[in-house]
ZAMARGU-4260 file (C-alpha; in steps of 0.2 Angstrom, whole numbers, plus 5000, padded with zeros to 4 digits):
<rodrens>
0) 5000/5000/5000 | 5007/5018/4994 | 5011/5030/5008 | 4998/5043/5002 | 4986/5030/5002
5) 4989/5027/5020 | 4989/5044/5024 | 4971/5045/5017 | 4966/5031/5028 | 4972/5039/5041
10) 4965/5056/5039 | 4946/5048/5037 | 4947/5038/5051 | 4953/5054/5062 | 4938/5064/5054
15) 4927/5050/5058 | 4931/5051/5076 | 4933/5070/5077 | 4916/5072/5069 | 4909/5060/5080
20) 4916/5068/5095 | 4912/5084/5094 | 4894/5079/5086 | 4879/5084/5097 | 4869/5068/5102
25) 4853/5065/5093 | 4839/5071/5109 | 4829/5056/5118 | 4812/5059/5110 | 4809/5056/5093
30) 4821/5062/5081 | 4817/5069/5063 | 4823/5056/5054 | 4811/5043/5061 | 4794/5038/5059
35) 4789/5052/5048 | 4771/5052/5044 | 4766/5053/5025 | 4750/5048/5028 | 4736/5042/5043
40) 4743/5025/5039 | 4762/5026/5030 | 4776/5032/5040 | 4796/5032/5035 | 4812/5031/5043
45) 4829/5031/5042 | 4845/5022/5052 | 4864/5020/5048 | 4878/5016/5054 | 4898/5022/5050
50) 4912/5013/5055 | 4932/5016/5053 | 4941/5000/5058 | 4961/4996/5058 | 4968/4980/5058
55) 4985/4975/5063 | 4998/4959/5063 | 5013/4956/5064 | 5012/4937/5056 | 4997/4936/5044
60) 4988/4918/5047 | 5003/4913/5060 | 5014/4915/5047 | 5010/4899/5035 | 5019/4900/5020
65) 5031/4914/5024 | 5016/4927/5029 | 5022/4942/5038 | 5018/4961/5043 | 4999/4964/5037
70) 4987/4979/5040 | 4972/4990/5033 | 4960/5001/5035 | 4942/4996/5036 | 4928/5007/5034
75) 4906/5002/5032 | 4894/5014/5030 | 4877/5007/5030 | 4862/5019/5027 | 4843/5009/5028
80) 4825/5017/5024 | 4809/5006/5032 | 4792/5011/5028 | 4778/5004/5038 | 4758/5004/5033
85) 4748/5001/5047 | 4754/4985/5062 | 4754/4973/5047 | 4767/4978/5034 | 4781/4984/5032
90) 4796/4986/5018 | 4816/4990/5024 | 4830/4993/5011 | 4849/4994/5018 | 4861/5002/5006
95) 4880/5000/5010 | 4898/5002/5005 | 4914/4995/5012 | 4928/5000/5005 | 4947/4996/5014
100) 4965/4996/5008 | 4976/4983/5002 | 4982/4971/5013 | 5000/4961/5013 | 4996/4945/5007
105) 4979/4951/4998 | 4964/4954/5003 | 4951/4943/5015 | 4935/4939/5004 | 4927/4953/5018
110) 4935/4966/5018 | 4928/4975/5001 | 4913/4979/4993 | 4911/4997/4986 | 4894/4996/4984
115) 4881/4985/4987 | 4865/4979/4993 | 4867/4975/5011 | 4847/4968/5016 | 4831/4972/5006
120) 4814/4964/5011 | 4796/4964/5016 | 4787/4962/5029 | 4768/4954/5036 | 4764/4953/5052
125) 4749/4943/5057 | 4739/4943/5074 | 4738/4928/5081 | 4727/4931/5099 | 4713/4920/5093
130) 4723/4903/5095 | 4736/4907/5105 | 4733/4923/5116 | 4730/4941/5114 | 4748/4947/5113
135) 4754/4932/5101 | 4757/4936/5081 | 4767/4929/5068 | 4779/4938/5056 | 4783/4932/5039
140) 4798/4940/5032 | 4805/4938/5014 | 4819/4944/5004 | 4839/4947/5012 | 4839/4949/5027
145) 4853/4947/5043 | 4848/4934/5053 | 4857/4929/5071 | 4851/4914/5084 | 4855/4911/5101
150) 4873/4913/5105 | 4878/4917/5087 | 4889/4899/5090 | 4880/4894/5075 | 4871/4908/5067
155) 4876/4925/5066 | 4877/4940/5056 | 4896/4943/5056 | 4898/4961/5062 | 4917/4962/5067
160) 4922/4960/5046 | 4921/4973/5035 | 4906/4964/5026 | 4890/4959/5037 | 4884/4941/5035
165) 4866/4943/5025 | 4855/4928/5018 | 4841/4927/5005 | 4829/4922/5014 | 4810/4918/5019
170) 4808/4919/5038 | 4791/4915/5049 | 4793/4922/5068 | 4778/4918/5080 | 4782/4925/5095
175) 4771/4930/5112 | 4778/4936/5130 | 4787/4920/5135 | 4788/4910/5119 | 4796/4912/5102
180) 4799/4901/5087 | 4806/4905/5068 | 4805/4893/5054 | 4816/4898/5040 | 4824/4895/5023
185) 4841/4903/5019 | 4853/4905/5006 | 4871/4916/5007 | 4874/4928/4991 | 4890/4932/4982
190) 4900/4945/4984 | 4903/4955/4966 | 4914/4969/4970 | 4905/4984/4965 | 4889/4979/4957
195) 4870/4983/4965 | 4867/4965/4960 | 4875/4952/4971 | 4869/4933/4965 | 4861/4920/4977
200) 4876/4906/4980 | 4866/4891/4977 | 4880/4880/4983 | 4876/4885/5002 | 4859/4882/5010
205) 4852/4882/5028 | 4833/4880/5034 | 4829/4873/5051 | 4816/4878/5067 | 4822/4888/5082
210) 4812/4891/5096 | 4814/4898/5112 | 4804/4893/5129 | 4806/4899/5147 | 4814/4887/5160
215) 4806/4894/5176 | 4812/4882/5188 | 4829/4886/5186 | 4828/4906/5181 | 4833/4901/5164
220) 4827/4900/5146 | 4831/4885/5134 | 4833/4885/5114 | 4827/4871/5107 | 4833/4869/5087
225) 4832/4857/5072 | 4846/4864/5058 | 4851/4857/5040 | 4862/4862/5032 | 4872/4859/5014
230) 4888/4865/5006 | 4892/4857/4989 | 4910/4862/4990 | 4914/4861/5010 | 4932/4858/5015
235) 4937/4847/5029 | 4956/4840/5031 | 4948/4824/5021 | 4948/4832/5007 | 4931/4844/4999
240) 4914/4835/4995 | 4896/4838/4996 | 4892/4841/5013 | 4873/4838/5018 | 4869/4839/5037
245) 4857/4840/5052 | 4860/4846/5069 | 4850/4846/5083 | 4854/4856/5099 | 4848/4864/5113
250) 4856/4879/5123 | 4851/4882/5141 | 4854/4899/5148 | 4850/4913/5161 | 4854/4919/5180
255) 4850/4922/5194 | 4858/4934/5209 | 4878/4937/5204 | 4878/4921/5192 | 4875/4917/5174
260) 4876/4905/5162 | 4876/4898/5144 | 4879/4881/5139 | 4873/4873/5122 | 4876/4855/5115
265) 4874/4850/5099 | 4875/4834/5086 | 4875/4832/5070 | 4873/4819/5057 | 4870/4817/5038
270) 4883/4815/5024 | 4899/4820/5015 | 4900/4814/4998 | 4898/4797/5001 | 4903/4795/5020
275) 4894/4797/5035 | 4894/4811/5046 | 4893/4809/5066 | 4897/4824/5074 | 4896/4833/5093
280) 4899/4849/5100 | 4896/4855/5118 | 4899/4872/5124 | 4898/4883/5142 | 4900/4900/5145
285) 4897/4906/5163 | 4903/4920/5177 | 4899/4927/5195 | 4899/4946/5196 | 4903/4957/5211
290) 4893/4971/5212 | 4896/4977/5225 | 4913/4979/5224 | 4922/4994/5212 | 4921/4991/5196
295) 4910/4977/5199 | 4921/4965/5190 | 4915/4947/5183 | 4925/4933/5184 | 4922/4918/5171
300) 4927/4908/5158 | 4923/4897/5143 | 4926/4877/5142 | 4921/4872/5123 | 4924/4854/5114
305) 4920/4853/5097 | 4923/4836/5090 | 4936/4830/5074 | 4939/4816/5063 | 4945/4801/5073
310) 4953/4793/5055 | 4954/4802/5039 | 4953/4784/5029 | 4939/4776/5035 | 4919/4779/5030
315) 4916/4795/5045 | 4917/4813/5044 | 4918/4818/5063 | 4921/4835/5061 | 4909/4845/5069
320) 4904/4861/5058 | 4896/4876/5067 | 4890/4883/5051 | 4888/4901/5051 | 4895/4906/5068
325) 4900/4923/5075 | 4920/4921/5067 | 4927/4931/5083 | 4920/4919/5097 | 4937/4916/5104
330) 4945/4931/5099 | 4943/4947/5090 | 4957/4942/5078 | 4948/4926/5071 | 4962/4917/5068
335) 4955/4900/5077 | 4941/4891/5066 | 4928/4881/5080 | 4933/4863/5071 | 4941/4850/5079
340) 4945/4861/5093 | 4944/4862/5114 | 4948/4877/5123 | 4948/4883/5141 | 4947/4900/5143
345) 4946/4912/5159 | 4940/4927/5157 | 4940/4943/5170 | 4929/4958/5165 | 4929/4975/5174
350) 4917/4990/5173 | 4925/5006/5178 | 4910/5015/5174 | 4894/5012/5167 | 4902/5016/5149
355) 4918/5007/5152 | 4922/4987/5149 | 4938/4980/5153 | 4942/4963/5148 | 4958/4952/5149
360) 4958/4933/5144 | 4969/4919/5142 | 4965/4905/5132 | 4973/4887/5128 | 4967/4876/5114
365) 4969/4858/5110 | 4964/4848/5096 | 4951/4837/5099 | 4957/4823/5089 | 4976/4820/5084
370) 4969/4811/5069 | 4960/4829/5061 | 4971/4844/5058 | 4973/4861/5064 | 4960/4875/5054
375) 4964/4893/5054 | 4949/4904/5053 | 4938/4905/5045 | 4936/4887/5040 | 4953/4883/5031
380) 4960/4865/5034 | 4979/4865/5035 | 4989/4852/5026 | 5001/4842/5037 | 4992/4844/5054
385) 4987/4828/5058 | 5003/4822/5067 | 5012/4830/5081 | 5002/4833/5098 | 4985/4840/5105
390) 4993/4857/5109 | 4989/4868/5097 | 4995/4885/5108 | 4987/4900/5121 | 4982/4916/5119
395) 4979/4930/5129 | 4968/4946/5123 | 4966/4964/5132 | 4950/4973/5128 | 4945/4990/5129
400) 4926/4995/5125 | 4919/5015/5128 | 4902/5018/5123 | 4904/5036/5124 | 4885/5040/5119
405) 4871/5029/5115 | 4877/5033/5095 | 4894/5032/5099 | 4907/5018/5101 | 4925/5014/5102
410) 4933/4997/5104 | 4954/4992/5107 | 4959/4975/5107 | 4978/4967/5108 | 4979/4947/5106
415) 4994/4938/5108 | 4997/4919/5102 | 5010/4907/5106 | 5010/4894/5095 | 5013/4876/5102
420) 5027/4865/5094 | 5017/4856/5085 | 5011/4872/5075 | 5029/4876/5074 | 5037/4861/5064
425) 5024/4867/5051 | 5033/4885/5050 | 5020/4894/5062 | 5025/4907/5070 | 5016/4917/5087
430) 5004/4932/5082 | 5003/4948/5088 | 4984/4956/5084 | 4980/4975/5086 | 4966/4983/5082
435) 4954/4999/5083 | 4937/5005/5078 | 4926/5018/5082 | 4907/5015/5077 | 4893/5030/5075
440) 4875/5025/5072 | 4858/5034/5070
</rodrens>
């Protein structure tokens, strides 16, 4: 990347954060840009969102194949109109742009899209209180549309990329008080850089039924979910097939006085290409806060196992796949894909005001199966990974979120990865991770 370019990626991102400084917040009431009445019955509004994002390393994917020093600058400006008539229906358009610099090494497949169509669909909302209760209705959503689930451990819409995860899709959400449950239909699209028209990629599909119910006797909620899932050319350290699967899951979650909890557990089954898939995963994310102590500080961690392939020659695929999940669940750098993995991961979290977070972590991660190999995010298998130890290496990650102003947010994070031995002896290297964003929404 030329200098002057740099420069110019420094200077917007220093006038995105000085305008959003020194910009007076929008008042608490209604503001003009939002329901805007056209008629008794049509009303318009608008929302956005601007972001300037810089990422840095010092070994790009741990260093594999030679990879060193690699940056860039991010930026997303997202700009959506929703026009509603009446309780019942309602149409929303999301414009967007994401341009970025170069990166050493090239570009991720998210980092740029000049122009393009970010979520357009329609929406009919039905009442539903004469067969299931007075506050119960059903929402039928079509077209592309971001779509997140639970924990975002399998289904999320990607927001730390420079492109947002969207799907075309046709959604049905009946929801009342205490219960909720979507059936859905989805497909990803394909990035064409700079065009208004990005394609549908028939080679990916999801559909499923997620629903959510209270647990009352334990001060929790549960998910409940039935997932398929295909991928014509999916990847695995076996080699890439068709890959046609079901999961079935649950997630328990909730708390109660200074705990909480999330633990999920999933299986899977179904084929790839010609052999049969048998796959698990189990999850737990859980902390005790003291709040009454300064800065109320939580102490907790994450255990995670996601299962491998016990023997890459025989007629299995173990290797559990978590589909569309949030890429930065272990760490803001994303360079770990959840496949054939366990982790332990403490994790101390500090509120020095009511705008402040403070978090430090320190991870450790194993593969679950010697016989599977190592995957770098976000789903890459890496040749020559299938011998040496479970050690893969540990990692430890400072983060720093301000949210200056209900519009306004700033984040820092700083990752450090030590690889194991193991990782070594395929001419890995540790990793250092820096990165910065400031984030302005209306």
């Amino acid at each position: 990347m030329s200098m002057n370019k740099k420069i110019l990626c420094i200077n917007l991102l220093l006038y995105l954060f000085s305008a959003a400084v020194s910009a007076k917040p929008p008042p608490a009431a209604d503001v003009a840009w939002k329901n805007i009445k056209l008629t008794d019955q049509l009303t318009l509004s608008f929302d956005g969102s601007l972001r300037g994002r810089y990422e840095w390393t010092n070994t790009r994917n741990l260093g594999l194949n030679g990879a060193g020093r690699s940056d860039a600058y991010l930026g997303r400006f997202l700009f959506g109109s929703q026009i509603n008539y009446g309780d019942y229906f309602a149409g929303y358009l999301q414009l967007a742009s994401a341009p970025a610099s170069t990166r050493e090494y090239g570009r991720k497949p998210t980092d740029i899209d000049k122009k393009y169509i970010a979520q357009g669909y329609l929406d009919i909302t039905v009442p539903t209180g004469a067969l299931f209760g007075d506050d119960s209705k059903n929402r039928l959503r079509v077209g592309r549309q971001e779509m997140k689930f639970g924990s975002s451990r399998l289904f999320a819409y990607r927001d730390g990329p420079n492109l947002r995860r969207s799907y075309d899709a046709i959604r049905s959400t009946w929801s009342d008080a205490t219960y909720s449950a979507d059936l859905f239909f989805a497909q990803l699209y394909e990035n064409k850089e700079n065009s208004w028209h990005d394609p549908t990629n028939h080679d990916q599909k999801v559909w499923g039924l997620y629903s959510t119910l209270p647990l009352t006797a334990l001060s929790s909620k549960i998910d409940v979910y039935a997932l398929g899932y295909e991928n014509k050319k999916a990847a695995y350290t076996q080699g890439t097939d068709h890959d046609r699967r079901y999961t079935l899951g649950s997630r328990l979650f909730g708390q109660a006085n200074s705990f909480d909890w999330d633990s999920e557990a999933a299986y899977q089954t179904g084929h790839f290409g010609k052999k049969e898939i048998r796959a698990w995963a189990v999850f737990f994310d859980g902390g005790y806060s003291l709040k009454d102590i300064t800065w109320q500080p939580r102490l907790g961690g994450k255990m995670n196992a996601l299962s491998g392939d016990k023997n890459t020659k025989d007629h299995q695929l173990n290797t559990f796949n978590s589909l569309y999940a949030l890429l930065p669940y272990y760490s803001d750098s994303g360079l770990i894909a959840p496949r054939n993995l366990m982790n332990v991961q403490p994790v101390v979290k500090l509120h020095p005001t009511d705008d402040i977070t403070l978090e430090a972590s320190w991870s450790h991660f194993w593969r679950e199966s010697k016989s599977d190999g190592f995957y770098l995010g976000p789903e890459r298998p890496i040749k020559n990974t299938t011998s040496g130890g479970r050690y893969i290496g540990n990692q430890t990650e400072l983060k720093a979120a301000w949210q200056a102003a209900s519009w306004l947010e700033i984040k820092m994070t700083f990752a450090y990865f030590q690889v194991s031995d193991t990782l070594k002896s395929q001419g890995m290297t540790d990793n250092k991770y820096v990165m910065t964003s400031t984030t302005v929404t209306f």
